[in-house]
N, C-alpha and C positions, 0 to 999 in steps of 0.2 A: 320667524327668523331665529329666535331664542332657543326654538325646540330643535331645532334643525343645529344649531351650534352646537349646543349640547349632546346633540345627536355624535356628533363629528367628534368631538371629545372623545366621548365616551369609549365608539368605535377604533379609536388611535392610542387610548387607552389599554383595551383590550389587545390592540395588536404588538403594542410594547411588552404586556408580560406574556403574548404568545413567543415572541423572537427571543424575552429572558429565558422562557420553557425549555427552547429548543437548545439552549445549552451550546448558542454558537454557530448552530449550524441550517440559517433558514438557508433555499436556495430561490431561484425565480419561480419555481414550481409554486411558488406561495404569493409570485407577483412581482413584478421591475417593484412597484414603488415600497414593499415590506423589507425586499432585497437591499436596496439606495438605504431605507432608514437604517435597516440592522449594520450596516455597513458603518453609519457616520456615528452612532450608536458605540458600536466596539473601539472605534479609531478614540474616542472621546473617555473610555471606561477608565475605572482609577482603578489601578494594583496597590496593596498596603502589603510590606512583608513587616510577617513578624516571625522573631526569636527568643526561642530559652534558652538559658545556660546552667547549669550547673557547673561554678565556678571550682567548688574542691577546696576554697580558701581555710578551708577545718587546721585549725594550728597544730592538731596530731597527724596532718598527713604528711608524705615526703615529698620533700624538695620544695618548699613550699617559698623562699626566695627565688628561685627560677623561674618555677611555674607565674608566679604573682608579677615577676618584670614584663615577661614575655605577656602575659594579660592585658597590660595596662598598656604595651606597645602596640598590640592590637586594635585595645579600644581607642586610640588616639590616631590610628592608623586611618587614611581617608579611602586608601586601597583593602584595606583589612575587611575578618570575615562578618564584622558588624558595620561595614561600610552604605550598604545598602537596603537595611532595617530600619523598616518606621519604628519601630518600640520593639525594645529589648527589655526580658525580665531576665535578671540574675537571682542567682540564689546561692548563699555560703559566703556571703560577703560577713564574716561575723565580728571579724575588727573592726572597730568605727573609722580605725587609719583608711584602711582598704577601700571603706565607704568613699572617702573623703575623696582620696584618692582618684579612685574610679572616677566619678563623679567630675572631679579636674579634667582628666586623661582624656573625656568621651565630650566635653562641653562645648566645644567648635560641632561636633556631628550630632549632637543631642543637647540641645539649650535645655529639656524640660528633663525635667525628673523627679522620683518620690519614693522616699523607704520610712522605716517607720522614725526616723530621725531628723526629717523633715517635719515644719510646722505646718498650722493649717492656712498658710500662705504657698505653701510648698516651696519653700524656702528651707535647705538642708542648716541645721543649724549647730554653732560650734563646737567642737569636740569636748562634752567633758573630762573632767581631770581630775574628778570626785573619786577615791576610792570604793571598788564594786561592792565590798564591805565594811561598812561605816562603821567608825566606833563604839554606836548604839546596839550593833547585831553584835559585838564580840564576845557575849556573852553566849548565845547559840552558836556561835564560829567554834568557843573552844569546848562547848560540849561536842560537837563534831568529829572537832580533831582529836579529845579524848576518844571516842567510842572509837575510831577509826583505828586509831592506835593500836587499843586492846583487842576489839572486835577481829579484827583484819590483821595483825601482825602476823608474819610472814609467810601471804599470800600474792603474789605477783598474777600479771596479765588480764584477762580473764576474768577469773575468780576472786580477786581482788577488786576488781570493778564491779563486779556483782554481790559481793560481802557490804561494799559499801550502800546498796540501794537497800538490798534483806536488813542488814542489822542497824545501817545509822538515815534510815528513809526518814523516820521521824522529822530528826533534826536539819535533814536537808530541804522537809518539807517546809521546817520555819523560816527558813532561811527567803530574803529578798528573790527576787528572779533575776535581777542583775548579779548579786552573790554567788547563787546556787549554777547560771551559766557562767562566769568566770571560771570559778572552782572546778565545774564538768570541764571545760577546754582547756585547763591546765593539767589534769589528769591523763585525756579519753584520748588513745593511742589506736590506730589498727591491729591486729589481732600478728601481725608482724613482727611488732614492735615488741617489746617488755615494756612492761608498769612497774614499777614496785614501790612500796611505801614512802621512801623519799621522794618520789615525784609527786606523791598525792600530798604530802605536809607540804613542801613547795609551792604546791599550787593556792592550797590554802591562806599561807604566806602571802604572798604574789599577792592576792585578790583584796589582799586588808590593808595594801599599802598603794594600790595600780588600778587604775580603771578599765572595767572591760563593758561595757554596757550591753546587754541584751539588744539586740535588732531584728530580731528573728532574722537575720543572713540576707534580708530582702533587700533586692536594688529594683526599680523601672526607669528606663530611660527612654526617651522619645522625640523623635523631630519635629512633633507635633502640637500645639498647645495641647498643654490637660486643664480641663474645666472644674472638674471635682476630683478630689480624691478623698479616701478614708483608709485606715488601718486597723485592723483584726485578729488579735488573737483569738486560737480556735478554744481556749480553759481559759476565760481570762479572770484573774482576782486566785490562779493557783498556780502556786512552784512547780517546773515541771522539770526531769533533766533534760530534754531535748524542747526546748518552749518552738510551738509551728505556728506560723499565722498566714496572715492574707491582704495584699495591696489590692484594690479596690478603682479602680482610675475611668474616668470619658476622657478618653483622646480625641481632638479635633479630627472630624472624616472618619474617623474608624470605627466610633463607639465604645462601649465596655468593656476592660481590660481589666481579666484580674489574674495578678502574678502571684505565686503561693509556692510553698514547699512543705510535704504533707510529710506524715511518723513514717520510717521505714521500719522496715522488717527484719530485727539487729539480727547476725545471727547468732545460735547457739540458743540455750532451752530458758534462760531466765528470760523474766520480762523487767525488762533493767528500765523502770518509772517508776514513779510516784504518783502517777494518775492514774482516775478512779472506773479503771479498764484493769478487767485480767489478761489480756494479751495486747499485743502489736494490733491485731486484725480487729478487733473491737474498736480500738482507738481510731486507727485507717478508718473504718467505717462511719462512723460518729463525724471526723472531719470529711470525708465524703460528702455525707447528706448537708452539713454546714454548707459547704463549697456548691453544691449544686442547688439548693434551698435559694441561696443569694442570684446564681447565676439564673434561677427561671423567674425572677420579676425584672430579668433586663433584657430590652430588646438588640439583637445583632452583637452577643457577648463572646470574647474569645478567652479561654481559660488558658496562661502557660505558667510552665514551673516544671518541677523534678517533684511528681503524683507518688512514687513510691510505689504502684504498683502496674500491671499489664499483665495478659493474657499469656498462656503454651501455645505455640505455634511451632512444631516441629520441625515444619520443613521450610524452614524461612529462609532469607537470600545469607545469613552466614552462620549455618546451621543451626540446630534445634535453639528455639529460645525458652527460658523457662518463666512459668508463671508464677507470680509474685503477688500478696494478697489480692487476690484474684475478684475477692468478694467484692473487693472496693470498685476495681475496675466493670465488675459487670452494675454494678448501680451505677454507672452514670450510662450505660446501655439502656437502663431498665427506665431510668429516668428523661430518654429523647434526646442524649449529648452520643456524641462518635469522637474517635479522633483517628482523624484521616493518615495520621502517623502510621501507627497499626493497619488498617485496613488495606494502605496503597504502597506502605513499605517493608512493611516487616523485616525491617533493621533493627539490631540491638542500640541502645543507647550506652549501656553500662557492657562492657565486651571483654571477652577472656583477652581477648587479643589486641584489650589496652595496654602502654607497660605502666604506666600508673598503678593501675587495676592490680598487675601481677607484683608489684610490689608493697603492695595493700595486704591483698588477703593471699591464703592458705591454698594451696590446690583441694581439690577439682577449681579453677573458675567459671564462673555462671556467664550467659549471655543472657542478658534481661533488658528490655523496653519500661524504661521507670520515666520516662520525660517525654512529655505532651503540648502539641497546642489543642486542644477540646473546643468542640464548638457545637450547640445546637446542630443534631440531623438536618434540621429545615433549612437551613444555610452549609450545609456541607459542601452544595456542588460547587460555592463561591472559592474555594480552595484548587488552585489550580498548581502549583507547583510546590514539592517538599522535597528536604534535604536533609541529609547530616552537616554539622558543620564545626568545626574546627578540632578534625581530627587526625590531622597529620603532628609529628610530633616536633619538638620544640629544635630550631636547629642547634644541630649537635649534641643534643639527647634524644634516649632510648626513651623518653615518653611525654606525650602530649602537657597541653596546658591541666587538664582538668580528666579526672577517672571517667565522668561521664562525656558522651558529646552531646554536641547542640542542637536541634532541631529549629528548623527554618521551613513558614509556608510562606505563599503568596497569597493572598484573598482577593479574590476579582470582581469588581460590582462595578454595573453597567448601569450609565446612563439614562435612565427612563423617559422618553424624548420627548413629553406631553406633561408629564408627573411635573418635575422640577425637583426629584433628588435622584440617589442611586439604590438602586436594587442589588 
């Protein structure tokens, strides 16, 4: 009788992950009774969407009172386009206000959440008020601001942002990461804009009297309980001007979630860091392997965030896209991850034919694929619906909430009808 149960098991077993194989589609050809399972099976399967955003909250970009009302109306919105997202990662949330904010805005449709400003209760905790640079560092502050002075007098834009990392990298290297990120966000303008030497003293100023605390930009929100979480920077213990890290989170039903925002690929020929990389693509790569290193000891993991890089794809649905540290992009090929973005869309995220975008940068504008949900190949086919998402523009202006848009999947995992979880 034992063996005979067992038997039956086993074989229903068996027929469950034959019905997940077939990808949806057994018919009677396989049996009334495989047909009746797979049936009650699908009616019963859970969908989890999830979404990335790249926010654009960067205090050197424009409109960034509009852009930011219109954000938070969104996230509080029960009809809006984060209405119907299990877990949402933001990224460029870099004011702590914003965080705060957010975090208010979105707390009826996402009770859970975690940035690097949360404790390890995940419990977001109150805003400090501590100046980014303390009385202790003013001693490296006004070495700083002397070399900047001399070093850099009367260079604007540009060249003036990059006199400061060649000639005074030293001193910024000493410099706190809450200091040395204030200071960068009071300066660093789009290539649009002007810089010129009184914005960089100002910013300086500003940072010894105002708080800006480093967050690495990181927001996750979720309707879900989160069971663990942890936070990651990719240099941790070094200054960096652009500091990148990585939220780390199990979501109830979903599994492993990890939201991040990797180096881009500034343009123009300097490599404007102080980190221990001769290029942008060195450094892309280095946090690559970190990020994928973490995600192959965890089972059923979903990577999003604005990756910084994607593949050439020519003839794509709105025309040619270009590739962007590419090397980065094919190591998570090389390493067993896809993103179903690329492969089933090939849409731009970042688009000539944002107006954000066009009043950013310089013509030619790029079409480029920089924002991802990535997820282990083996669970690729779980991914049943993708999208762009909130890229129409703000009413009554000429450009949306944010330079990038959003990417949104579905993940669909069925009922295993003997097992007792989902596949």
């Amino acid at each position: 009788m034992k063996s005979t149960t067992l038997l039956l098991v086993f074989i229903s077993l068996c027929t469950c992950v034959l019905a997940f194989k077939l990808n949806g589609k057994p018919t009677k050809t396989y049996g009334s009774w495989l047909h009746r399972k797979w049936r009650w099976a699908a009616k019963y399967a859970r969908t989890d969407r999830l979404t990335t955003f790249n926010t654009a909250m960067f205090s050197g970009n424009p409109n960034l009172p509009e852009r930011l009302d219109a954000f938070l109306q969104e996230m509080s919105n029960p009809k809006g386009a984060f209405s119907d997202s299990d877990v949402v990662c933001l990224q460029e949330l870099y004011n702590q206000s914003h965080v705060t904010d957010t975090v208010e805005a979105a707390k009826d449709q996402f009770p859970y959440s975690y940035s690097f400003r949360h404790n390890r209760r995940r419990q977001l905790l109150p805003e400090t008020t501590d100046p980014s640079c303390p009385a202790e560092q003013s001693a490296i502050v006004a070495s700083l601001d002397g070399c900047i002075r001399v070093a850099c007098n009367g260079l604007t834009g540009s060249q003036l942002q990059g006199c400061i990392i060649l000639a005074c990298g030293p001193q910024v290297g000493q410099l706190s990461q809450d200091c040395a990120t204030c200071i960068v966000h009071g300066f660093t303008r789009p290539p649009t804009v002007e810089v010129s030497l009184t914005t960089v003293v100002d910013a300086v100023q500003f940072c010894q009297n105002n708080p800006f605390p480093n967050n690495y930009g990181l927001l996750l929100l979720s309707k879900r309980r989160i069971f663990s979480a942890k936070s990651e920077a990719y240099l941790p213990g070094l200054t960096t001007i652009f500091p990148v890290g990585r939220l780390e989170v199990y979501v109830q039903k979903i599994g492993y979630v990890m939201c991040t925002h990797l180096t881009a690929d500034l343009p123009g020929d300097l490599y404007i860091e102080i980190a221990p990389f001769n290029n942008y693509q060195e450094q892309s790569a280095n946090e690559t392997r970190q990020l994928l290193d973490s995600a192959a000891t965890k089972r059923d993991v979903y990577i999003l965030g604005d990756l910084n890089f994607g593949p050439t794809i020519l003839n794509a649905t709105d025309g040619a896209i270009l590739g962007n540290l590419e090397e980065s992009y094919n190591l998570t090929l090389e390493r067993g991850f896809t993103s179903p973005f690329v492969t089933r869309n090939e849409q731009c995220t970042f688009c000539a034919s944002n107006g954000l975008v066009q009043l950013e940068l310089l013509p030619p504008l790029p079409n480029l694929i920089l924002d991802h949900v990535i997820v282990p190949a083996s669970i690729a086919n779980r991914i049943k619906q993708i999208k762009r998402v909130l890229v129409d523009n703000i009413e009554g202006q000429a450009f949306p909430i944010s330079d990038h848009f959003g990417v949104s999947v579905i993940a669909r995992r069925r009922l295993c009808l003997f097992c007792g979880w989902f596949l």
